[in-house]
SERODO-238023 format. One record per residue: residue in three letters; x, y, z of N, C-alpha, C, CB in turn. Coordinates in pm, whole numbers, plus 50000, padded with zeros to 5 digits. Glycine has a CB too. Layout:
REM SERODO-238023
ALAXYZXYZXYZXYZ;...
***
This chain:
REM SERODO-238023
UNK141386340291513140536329791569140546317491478139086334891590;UNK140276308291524140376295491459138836287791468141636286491537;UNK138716285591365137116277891329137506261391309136256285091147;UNK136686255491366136766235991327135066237091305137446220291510;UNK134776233091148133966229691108133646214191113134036235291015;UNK132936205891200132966190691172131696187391114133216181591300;UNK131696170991042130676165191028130686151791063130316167090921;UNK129186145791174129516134091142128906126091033129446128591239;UNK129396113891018129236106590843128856092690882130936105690725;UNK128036089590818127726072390800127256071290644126246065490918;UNK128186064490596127686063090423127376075490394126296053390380;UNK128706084790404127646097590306128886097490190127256119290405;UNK128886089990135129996090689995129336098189887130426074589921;UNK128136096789898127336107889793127396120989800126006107189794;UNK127576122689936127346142389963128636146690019125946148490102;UNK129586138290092130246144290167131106151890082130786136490256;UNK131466150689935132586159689882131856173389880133206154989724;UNK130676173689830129596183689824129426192089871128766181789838;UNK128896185290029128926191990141130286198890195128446183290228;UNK131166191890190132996200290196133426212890119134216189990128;UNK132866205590009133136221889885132416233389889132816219689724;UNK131316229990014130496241589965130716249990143128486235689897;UNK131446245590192131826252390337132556260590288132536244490457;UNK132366274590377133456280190389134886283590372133396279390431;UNK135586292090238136816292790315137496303290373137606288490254;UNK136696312290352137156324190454135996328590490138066336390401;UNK136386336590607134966343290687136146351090785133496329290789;UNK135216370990821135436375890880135766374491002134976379890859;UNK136396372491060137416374691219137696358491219136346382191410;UNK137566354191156138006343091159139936336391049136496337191113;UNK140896333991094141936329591085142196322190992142176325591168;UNK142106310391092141986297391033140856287691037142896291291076;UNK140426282690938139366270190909139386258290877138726271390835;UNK139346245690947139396234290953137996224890923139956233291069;UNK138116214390890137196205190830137376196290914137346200890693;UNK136986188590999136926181591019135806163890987137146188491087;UNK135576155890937134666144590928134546131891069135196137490788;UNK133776131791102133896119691205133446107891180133336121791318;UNK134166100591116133306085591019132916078091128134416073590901;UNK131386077991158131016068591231130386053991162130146075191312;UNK131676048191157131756029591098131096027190905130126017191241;UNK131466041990883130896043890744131156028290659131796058390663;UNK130606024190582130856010390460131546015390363129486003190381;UNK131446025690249131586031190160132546036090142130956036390146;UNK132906047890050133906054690043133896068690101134186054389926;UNK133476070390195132856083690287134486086790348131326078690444;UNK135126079590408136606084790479137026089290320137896069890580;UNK137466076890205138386084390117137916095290067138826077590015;UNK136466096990050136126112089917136256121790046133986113789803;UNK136046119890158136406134890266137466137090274136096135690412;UNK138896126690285139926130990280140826140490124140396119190326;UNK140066129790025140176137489900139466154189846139666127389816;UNK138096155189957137966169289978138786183690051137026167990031;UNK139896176890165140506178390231139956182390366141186183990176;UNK139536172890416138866175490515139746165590595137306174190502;UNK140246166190755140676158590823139126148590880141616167190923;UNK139716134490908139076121790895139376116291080139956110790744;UNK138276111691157138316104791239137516095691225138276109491327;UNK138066081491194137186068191229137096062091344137496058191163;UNK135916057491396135226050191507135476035691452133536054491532;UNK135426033191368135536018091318134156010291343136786009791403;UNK133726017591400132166007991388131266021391450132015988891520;UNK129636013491417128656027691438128766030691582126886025591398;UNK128606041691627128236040791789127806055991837129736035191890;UNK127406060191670126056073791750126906081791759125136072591919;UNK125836094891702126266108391741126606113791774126186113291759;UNK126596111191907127026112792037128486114192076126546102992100;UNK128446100092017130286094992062130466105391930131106071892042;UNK130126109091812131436113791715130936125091775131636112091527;UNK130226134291851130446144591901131406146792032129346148191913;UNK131646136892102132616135992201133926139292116132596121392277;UNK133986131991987135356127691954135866141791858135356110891861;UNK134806152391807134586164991801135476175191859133526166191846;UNK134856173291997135506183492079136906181392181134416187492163;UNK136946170892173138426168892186138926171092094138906158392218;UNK138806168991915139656175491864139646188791853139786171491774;UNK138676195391861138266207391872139736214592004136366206291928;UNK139206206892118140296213192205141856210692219139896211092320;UNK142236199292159143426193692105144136207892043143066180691987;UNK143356209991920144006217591832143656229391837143926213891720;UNK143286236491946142976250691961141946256191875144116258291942;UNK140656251491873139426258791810139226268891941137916247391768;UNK139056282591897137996289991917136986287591909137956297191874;UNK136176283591793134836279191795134486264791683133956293291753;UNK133606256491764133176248491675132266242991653133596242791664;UNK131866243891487130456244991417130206231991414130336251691270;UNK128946224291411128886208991367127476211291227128316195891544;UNK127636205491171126716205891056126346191590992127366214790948;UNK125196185490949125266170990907126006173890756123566162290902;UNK126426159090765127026155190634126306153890462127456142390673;UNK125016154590501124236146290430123306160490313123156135390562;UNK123816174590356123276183390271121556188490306123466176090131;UNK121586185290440119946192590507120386208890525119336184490710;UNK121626211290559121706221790626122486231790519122376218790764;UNK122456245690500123126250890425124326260090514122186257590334;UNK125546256490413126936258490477126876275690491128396251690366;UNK125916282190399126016293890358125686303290533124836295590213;UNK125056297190592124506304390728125526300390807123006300090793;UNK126566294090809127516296390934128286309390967128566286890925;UNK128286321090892128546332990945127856337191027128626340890876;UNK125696335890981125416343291141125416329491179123796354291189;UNK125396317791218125766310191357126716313391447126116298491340;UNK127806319491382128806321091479128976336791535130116315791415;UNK128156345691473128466356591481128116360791652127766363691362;UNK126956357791721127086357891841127706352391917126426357291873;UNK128696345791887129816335891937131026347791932130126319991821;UNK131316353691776132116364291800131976373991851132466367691733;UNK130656381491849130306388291950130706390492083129506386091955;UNK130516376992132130746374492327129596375892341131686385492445;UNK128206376592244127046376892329126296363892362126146385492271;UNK127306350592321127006337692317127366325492335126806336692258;UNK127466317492380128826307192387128036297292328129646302292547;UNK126916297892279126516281892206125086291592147126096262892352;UNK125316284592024124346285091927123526275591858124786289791853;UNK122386274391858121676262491829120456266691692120906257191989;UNK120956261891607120196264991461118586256691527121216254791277;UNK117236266191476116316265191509115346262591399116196273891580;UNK114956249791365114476247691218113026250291193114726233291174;UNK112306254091335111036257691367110386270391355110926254991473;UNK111366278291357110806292091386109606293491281112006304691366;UNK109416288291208108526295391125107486281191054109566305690998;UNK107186271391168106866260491164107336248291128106206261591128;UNK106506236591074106866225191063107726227190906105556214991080;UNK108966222990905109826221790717109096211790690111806217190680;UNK109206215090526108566207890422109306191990410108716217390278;UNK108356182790401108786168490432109196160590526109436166290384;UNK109236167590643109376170090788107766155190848108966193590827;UNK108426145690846107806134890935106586145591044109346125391042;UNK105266141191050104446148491143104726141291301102756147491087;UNK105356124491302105396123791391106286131291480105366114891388;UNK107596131991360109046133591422108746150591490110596132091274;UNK108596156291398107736171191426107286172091560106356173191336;UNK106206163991574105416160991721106216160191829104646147891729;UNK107366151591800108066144291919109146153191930108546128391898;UNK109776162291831110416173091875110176183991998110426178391779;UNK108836188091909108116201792039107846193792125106566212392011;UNK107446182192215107206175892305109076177992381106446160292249;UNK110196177592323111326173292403111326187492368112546160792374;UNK111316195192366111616209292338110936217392449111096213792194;UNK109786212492515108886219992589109816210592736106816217692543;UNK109966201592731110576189592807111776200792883111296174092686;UNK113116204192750114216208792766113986223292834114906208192639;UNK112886229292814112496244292844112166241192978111226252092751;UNK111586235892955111146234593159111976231393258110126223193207;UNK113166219093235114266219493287115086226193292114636213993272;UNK115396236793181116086243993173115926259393214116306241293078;UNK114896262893237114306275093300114486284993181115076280093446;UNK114456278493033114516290092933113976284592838115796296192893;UNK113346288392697112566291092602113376283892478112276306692595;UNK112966274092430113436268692314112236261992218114506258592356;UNK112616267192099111896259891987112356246391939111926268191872;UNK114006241891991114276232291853115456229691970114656239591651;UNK115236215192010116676213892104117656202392005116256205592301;UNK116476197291907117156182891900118536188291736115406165791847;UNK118296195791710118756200791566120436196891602118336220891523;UNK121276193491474122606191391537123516202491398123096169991549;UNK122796214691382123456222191329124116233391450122586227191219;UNK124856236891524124796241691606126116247891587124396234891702;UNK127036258991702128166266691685128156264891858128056283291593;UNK130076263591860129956260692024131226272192031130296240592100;UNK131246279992153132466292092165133456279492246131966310792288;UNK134746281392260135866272692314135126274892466137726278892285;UNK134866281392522134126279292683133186272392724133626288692734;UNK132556270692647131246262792620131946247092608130316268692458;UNK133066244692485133586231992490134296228992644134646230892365;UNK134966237792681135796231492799134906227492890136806240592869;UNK133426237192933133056232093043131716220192977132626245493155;UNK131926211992861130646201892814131336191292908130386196892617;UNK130296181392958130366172393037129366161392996130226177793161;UNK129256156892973128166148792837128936133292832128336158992628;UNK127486123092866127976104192866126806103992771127846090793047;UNK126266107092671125556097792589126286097392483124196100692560;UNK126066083992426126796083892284125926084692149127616070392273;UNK124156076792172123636078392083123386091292011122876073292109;UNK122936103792112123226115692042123526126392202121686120591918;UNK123316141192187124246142992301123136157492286126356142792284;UNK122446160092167122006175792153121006181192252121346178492015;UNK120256171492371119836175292480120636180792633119166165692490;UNK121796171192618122746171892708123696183492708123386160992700;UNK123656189492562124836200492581124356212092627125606204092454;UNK122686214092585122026225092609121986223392815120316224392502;UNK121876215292859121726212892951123036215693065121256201892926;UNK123986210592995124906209293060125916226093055125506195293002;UNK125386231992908125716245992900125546254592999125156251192812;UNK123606257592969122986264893082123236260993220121666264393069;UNK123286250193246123296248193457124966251493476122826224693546;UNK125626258893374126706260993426126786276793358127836249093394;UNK126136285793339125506298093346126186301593252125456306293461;UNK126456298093114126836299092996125616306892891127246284692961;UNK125596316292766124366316492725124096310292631123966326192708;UNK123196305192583122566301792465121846305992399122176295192463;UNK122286305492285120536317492182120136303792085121246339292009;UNK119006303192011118926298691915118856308491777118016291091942;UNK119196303691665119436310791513118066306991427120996303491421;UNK117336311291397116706304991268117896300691135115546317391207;UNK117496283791077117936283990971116806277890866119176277690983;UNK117596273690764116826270390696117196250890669116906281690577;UNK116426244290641116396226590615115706219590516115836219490724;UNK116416212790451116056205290357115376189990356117036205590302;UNK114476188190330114136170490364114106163090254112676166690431;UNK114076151890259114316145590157113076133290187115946141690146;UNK112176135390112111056120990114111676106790137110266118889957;UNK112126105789995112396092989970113866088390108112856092589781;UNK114576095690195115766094290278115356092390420116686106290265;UNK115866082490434116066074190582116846080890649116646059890585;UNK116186082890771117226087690899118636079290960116246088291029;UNK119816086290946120766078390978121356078691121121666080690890;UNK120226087391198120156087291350119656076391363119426097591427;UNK118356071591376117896061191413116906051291296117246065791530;UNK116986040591307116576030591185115076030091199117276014091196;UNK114646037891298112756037691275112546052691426111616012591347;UNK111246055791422110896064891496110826058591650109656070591439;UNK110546045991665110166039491790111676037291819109076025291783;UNK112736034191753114046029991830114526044991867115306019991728;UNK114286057791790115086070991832113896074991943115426084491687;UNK112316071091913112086078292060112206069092202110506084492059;UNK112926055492222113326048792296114456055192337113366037692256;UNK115446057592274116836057592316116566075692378118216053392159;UNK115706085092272116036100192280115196099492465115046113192112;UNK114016091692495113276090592577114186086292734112236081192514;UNK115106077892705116086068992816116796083692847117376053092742;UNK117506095492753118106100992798117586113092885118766101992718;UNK116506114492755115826124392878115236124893063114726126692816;UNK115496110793089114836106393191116026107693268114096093293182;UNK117326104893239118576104393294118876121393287119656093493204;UNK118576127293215118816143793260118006150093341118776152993155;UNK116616142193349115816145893481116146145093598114886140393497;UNK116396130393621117056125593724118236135593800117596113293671;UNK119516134693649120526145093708120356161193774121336146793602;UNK119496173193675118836183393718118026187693786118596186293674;UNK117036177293817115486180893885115336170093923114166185893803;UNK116426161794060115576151594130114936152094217115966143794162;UNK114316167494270113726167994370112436171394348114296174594447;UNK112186177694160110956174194106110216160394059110976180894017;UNK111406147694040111016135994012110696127794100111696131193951;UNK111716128994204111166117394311110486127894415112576105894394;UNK110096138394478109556145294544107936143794485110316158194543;UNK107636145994340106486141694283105546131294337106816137994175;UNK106416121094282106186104794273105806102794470108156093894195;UNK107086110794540106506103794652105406111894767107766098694724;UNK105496121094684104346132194706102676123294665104756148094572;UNK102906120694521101656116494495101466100394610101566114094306;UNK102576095794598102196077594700101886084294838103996062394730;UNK102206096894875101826096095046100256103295058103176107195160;UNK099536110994936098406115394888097536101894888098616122894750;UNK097906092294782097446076994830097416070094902097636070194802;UNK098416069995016098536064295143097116071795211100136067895220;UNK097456084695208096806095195274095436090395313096756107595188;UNK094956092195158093286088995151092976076895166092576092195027;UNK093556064595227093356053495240092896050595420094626046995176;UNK094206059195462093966061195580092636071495605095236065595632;UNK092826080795563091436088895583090116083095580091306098395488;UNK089976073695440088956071295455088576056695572088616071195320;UNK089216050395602089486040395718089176048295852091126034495716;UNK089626057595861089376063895999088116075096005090806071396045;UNK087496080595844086156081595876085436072095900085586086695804;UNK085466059295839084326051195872084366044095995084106041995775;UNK085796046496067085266042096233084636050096283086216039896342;UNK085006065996254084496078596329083036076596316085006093596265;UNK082366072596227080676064296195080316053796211080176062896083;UNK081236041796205080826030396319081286022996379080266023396303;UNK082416030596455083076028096557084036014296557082096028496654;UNK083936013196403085095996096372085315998996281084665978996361;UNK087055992496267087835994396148086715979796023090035989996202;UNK085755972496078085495962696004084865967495903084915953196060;UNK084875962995785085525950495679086435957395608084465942595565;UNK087085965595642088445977295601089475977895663088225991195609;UNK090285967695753091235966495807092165967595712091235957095875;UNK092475960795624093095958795524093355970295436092525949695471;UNK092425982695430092235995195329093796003095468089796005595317;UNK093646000795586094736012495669096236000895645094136016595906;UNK096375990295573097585982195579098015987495447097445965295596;UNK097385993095366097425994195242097836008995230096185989795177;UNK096886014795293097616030495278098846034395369096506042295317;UNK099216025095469100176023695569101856022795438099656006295689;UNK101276009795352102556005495273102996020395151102055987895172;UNK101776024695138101806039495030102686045095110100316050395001;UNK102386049495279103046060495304104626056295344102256068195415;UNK104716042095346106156039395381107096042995307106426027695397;UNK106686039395143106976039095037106966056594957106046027994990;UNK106436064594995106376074994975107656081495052105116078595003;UNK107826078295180108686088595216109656078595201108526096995351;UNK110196066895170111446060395104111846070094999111176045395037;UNK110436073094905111076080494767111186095894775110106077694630;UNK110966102894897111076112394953112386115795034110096112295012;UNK113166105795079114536102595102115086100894967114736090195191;UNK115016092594888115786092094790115796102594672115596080994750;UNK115046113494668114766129594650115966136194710113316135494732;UNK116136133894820117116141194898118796139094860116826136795047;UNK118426120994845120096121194828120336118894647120956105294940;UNK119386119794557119526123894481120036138494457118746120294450;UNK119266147194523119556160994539120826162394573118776167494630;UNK121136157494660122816157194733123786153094605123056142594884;UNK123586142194542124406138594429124396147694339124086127294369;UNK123686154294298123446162794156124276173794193121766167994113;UNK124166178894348125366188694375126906185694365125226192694506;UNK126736172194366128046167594362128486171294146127976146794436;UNK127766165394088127806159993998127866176393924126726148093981;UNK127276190293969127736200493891129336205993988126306213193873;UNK129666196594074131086201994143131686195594038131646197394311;UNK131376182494013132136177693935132886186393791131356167393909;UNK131506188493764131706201093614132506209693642130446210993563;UNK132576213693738133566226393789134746219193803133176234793939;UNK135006210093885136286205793856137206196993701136276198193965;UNK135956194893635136466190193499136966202993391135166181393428;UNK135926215793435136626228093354137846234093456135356241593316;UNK138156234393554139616235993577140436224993541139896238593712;UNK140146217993526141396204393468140976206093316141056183193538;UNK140446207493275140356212993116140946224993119138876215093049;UNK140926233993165141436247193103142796252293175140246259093118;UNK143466244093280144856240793278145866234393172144896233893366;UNK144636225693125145546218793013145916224592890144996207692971;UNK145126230192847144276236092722145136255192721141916235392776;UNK144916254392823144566272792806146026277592855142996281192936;UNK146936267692844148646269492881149396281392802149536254692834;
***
């Protein structure tokens, strides 16, 4: 079997030799082991000290998120025949020492994606209370869409089996670690999560996002776009559920008070009003539907992107 260990990098010239030396070089049922780095628009000397670690180097040439160097991941991943592939940050939060059990339910077959879980045993030490907060909030988010149980969706220490890569289908670039879980499960793949262990660093800036309000903007845009895609018949069925409830009682109460005095007067205006609710309700009650219709399209799609992936690939 063949392992591709990647990381992605922005200015990590400090850790990345570090972090390289301290991976893996052999591990049970495993072959061969690869390094991969994904320099996303690093300044520094982050490409030369990874290549001087011997780690193979992909530059983006400028920043453009997680996301994209996780796209650019698994194409190499499937390029070069990984069996499985681990992603780990660059920056020394995560210890290299636990990628045996990450992958071990991967070798198993009892798993095709593994997702390191930094919660199990509460909030880590130095661990932002907001960031904390806003995790279990997208975590309870991802569980409910997903019809399964997660502590920790956003973590990007994770292990993916080669089946899991062929059938990922994933457009975000800022980061992607909601989308894969997503895009795994609705295509009846399993997922477990791992307890690991994480390191924080006080004095260290997040090199996901440059403040908490720009990552829960962007993490917030995507989640709304995976709603949309999975459950549009819980989003707009809601919404136009609740406007025809408002229409509803507008009209209701307009037509008790003729039923008591026999005139729509000085409430004409209250049945024009709940009239426009209910128009507007079942507009978004139609557009429920052909949302619904698209989303079927959009997991055919998946199906037809893993047969054109695994024609290519699996020759």
């Amino acid at each position: 079997m063949k392992l591709i260990i990647y990381m992605p990098a922005l200015n990590e010239a400090g850790n990345i030799q570090h972090v390289i030396g301290n991976l893996p070089r052999l591990l049970d049922h495993i072959d061969i082991i690869q390094y991969l780095v994904i320099d996303d628009g690093s300044t520094d000397k982050t490409v030369e000290f990874a290549l001087a670690a011997g780690a193979q180097v992909i530059s983006h040439g400028r920043n453009r998120g997680v996301g994209a160097a996780f796209h650019s991941a698994v194409q190499f991943a499937l390029d070069h025949g990984a069996d499985i592939l681990v992603s780990i940050d660059a920056d020394g939060q995560f210890d290299p020492e636990e990628i045996p059990a990450l992958i071990e339910p991967i070798i198993g077959n009892k798993a095709d994606m593994v997702i390191g879980s930094r919660f199990m045993s509460g909030m880590p030490e130095y661990m932002s209370r907001i960031k904390y907060w806003g995790n279990q909030q997208v975590s309870k988010l991802i569980s409910y869409v997903s019809n399964q149980k997660f502590k920790d969706v956003s973590c990007g220490y994770r292990a993916y089996s080669r089946e899991a890569l062929l059938r990922l289908n994933l457009f975000g670039e800022f980061t992607y670690t909601h989308e894969t879980i997503l895009s795994v499960v609705y295509q009846g793949l399993q997922v477990v999560e791992h307890p690991i262990r994480v390191k924080y660093y006080p004095e260290r800036k997040s090199r996901v996002a440059p403040s908490i309000y720009h990552y829960a903007l962007q993490t917030t845009k995507i989640i709304l776009r995976v709603l949309l895609d999975y459950r549009p018949i819980q989003v707009f069925g809601t919404l136009g559920s609740i406007l025809l409830i408002i229409g509803g009682s507008f009209e209701a109460f307009l037509l008790g008070h003729y039923a008591l005095t026999h005139s729509f007067s000085p409430y004409k205006n209250t049945g024009f009003i709940g009239l426009g609710f209910i128009i507007f309700g079942l507009l978004v009650l139609l557009m429920a539907l052909i949302a619904d219709m698209l989303n079927r399209l959009r997991l055919n799609q998946d199906k037809i992107l893993y047969v054109v992936r695994k024609s290519r690939y699996e020759k």
